[in-house]
N, CA, C and O of each residue as an XYZ file, in Angstrom:
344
protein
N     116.625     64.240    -36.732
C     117.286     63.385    -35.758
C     118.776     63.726    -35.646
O     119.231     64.082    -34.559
N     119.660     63.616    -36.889
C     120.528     64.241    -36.601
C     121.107     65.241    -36.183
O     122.305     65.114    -35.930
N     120.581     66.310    -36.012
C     120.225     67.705    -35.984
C     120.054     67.627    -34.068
O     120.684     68.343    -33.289
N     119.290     66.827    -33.779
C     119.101     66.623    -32.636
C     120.353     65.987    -31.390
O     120.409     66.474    -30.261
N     121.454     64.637    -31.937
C     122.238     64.173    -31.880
C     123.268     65.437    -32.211
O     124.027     65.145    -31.287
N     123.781     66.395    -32.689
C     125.023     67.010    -32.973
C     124.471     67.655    -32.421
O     124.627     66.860    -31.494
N     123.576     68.832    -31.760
C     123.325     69.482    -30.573
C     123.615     68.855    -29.369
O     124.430     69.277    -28.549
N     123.006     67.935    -29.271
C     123.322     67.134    -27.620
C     124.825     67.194    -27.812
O     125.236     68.035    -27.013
N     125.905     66.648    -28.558
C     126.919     66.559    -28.551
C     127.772     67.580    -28.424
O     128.844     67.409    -27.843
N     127.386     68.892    -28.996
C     127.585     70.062    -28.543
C     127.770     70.385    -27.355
O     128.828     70.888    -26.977
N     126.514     70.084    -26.383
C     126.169     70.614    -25.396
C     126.754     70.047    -24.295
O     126.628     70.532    -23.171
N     127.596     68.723    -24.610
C     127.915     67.858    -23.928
C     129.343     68.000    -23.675
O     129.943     67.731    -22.634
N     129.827     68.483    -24.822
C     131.237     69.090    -25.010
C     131.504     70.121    -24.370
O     132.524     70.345    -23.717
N     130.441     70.906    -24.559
C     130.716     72.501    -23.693
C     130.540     71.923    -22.332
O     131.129     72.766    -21.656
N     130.227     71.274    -21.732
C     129.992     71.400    -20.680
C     131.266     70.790    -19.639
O     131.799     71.203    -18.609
N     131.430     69.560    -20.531
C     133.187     68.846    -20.208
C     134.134     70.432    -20.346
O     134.357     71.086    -19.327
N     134.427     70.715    -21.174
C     135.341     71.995    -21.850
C     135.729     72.735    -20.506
O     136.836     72.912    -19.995
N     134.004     73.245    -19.950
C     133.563     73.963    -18.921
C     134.152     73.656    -17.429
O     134.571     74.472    -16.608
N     134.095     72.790    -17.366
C     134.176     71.476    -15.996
C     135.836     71.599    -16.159
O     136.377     72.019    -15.137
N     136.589     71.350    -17.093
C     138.089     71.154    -17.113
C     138.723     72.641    -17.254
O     139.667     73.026    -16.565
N     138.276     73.177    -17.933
C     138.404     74.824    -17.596
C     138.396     75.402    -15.980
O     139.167     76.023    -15.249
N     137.332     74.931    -15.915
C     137.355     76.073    -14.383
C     137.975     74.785    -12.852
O     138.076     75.124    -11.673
N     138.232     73.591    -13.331
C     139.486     73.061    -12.372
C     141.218     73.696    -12.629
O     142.053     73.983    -11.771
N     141.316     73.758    -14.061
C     142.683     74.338    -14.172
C     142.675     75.843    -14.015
O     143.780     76.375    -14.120
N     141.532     76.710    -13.759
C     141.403     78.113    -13.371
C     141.559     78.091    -11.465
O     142.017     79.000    -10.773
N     141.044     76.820    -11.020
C     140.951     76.705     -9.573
C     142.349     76.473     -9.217
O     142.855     76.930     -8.192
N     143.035     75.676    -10.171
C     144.418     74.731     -9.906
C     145.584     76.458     -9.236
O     146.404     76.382     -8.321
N     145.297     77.635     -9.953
C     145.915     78.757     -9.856
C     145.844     79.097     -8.583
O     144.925     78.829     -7.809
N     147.132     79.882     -8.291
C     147.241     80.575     -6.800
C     146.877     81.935     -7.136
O     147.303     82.513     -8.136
N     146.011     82.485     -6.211
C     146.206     84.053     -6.258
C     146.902     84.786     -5.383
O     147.254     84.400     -4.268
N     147.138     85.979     -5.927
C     147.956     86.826     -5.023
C     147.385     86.952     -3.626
O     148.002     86.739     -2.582
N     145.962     87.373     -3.767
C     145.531     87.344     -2.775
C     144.963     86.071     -1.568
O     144.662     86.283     -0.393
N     144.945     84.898     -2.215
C     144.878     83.856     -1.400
C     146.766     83.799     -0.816
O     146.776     83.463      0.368
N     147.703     83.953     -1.166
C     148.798     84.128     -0.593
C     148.595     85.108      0.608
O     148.744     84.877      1.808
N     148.186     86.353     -0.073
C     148.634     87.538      0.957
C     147.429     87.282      1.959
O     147.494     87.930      3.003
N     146.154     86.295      1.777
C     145.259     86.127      2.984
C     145.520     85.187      4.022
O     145.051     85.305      5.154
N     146.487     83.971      3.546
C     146.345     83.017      4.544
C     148.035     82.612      4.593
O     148.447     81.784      5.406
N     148.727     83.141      3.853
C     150.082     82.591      4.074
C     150.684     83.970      5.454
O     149.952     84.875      5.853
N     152.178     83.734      5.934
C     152.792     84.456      6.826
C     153.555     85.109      6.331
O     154.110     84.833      5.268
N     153.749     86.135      7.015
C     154.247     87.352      6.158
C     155.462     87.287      7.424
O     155.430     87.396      8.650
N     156.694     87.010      6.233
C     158.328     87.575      6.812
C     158.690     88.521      7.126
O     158.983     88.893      8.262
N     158.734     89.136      6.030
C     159.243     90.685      5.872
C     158.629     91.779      5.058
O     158.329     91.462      3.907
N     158.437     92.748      5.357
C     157.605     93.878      4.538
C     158.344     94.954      4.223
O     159.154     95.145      5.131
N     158.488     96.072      3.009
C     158.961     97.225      2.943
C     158.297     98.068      1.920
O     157.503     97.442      1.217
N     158.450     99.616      1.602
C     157.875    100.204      0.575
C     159.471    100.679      0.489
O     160.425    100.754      1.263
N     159.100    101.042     -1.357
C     160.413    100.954     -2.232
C     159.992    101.885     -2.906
O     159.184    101.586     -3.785
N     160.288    102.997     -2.782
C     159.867    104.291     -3.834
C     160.309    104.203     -4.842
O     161.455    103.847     -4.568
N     160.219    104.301     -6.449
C     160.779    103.877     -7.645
C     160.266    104.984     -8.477
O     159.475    105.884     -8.193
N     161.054    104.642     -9.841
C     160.645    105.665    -10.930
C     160.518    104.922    -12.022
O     161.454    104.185    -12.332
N     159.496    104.964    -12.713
C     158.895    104.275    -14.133
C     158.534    105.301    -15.065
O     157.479    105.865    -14.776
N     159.139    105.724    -16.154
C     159.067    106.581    -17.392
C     158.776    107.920    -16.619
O     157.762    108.616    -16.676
N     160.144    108.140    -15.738
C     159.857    109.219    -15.548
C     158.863    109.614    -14.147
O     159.303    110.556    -13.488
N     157.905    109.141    -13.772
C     157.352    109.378    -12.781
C     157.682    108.486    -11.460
O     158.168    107.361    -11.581
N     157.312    109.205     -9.869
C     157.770    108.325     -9.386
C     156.175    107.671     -8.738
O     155.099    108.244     -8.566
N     156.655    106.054     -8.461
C     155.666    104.926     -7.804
C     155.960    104.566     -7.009
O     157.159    104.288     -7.011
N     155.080    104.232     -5.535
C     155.728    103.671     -4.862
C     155.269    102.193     -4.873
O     154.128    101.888     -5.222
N     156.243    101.234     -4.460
C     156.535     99.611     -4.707
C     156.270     99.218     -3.139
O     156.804     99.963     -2.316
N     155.463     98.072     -2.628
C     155.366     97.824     -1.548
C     155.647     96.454     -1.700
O     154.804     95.726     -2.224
N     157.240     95.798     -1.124
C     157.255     94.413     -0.748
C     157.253     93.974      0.188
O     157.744     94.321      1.262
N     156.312     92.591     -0.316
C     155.997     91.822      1.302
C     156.634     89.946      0.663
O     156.300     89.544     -0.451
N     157.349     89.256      1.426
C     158.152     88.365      1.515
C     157.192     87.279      2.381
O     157.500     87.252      3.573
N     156.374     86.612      2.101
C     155.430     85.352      2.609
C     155.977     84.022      2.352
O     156.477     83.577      1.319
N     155.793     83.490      3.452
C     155.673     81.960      3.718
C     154.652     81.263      2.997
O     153.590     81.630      3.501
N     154.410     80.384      2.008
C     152.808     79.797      2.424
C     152.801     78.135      1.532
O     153.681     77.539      0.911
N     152.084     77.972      1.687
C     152.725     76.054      1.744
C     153.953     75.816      1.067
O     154.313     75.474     -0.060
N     154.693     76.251      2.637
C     156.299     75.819      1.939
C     157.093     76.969      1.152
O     158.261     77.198      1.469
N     156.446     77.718      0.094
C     156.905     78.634     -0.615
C     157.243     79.542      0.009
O     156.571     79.725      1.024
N     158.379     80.518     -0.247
C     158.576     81.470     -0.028
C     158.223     82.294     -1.182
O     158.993     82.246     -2.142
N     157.027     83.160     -1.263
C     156.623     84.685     -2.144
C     156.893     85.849     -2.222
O     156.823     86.639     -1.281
N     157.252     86.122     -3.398
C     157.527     88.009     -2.851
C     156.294     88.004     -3.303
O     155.808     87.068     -3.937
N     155.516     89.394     -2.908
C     154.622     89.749     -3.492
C     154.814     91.128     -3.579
O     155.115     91.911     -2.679
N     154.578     91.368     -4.929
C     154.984     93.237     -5.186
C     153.304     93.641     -5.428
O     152.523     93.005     -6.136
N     152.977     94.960     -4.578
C     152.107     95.701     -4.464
C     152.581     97.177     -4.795
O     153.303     97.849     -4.058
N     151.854     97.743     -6.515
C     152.168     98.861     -7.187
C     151.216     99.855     -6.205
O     150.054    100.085     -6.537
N     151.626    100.260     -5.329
C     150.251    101.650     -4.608
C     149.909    102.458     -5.409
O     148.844    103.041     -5.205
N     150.541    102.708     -6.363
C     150.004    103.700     -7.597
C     149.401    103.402     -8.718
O     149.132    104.240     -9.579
N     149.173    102.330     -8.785
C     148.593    101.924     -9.658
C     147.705    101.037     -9.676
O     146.837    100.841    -10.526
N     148.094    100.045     -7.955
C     146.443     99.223     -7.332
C     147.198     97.983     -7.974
O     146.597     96.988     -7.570
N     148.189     97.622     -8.749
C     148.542     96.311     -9.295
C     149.234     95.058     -7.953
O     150.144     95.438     -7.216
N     148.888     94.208     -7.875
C     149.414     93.169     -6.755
C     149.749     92.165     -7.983
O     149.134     92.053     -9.043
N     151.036     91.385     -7.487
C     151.905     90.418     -8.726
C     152.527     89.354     -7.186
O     153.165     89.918     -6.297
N     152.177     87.677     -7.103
C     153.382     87.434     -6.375
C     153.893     86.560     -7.146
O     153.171     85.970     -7.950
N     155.162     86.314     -7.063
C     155.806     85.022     -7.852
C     156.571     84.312     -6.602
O     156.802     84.819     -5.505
N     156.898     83.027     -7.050
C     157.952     82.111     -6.276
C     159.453     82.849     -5.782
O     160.351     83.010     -6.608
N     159.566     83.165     -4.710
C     161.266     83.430     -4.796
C     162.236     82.242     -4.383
O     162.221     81.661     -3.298
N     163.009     82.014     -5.359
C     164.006     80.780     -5.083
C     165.058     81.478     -4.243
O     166.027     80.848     -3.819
């Protein structure tokens, strides 16, 4: 019986855990929900050099609820990053 009771309780836990996990995973912005539905200000590519080699840097400057985003796109490397610009 007990055995039975600390499983259910288990299972009951994981599942809350689960449920509050993937609202604060939803709560997140992605880069790409920015760069899909917000407005794009201004755009440029920024040729750069990192240890020596060169990358090119593609910024794009978005609107999107309210925020203003940069969003940096590495073309050489496929990396997309946006943060808040104050």
């Amino acid at each position: 019986m007990t055995k039975t009771i600390t499983k259910s309780l288990k299972h009951t836990l994981l599942t809350i855990s689960l449920i509050v996990g993937a609202t604060v995973v939803s709560a997140e912005i992605k880069a790409g929900e920015i760069l899909g539905t917000g407005k794009v200000i201004n755009q440029f590519d920024q040729p750069s050099k990192r240890n020596g080699k060169l990358i090119l840097i593609h910024r794009i400057y978005v609107d999107y609820q309210s925020n203003l985003y940069e969003c940096i796109i590495n073309k050489t490397e496929g990396n997309i990053k946006c943060v808040v610009n104050d």
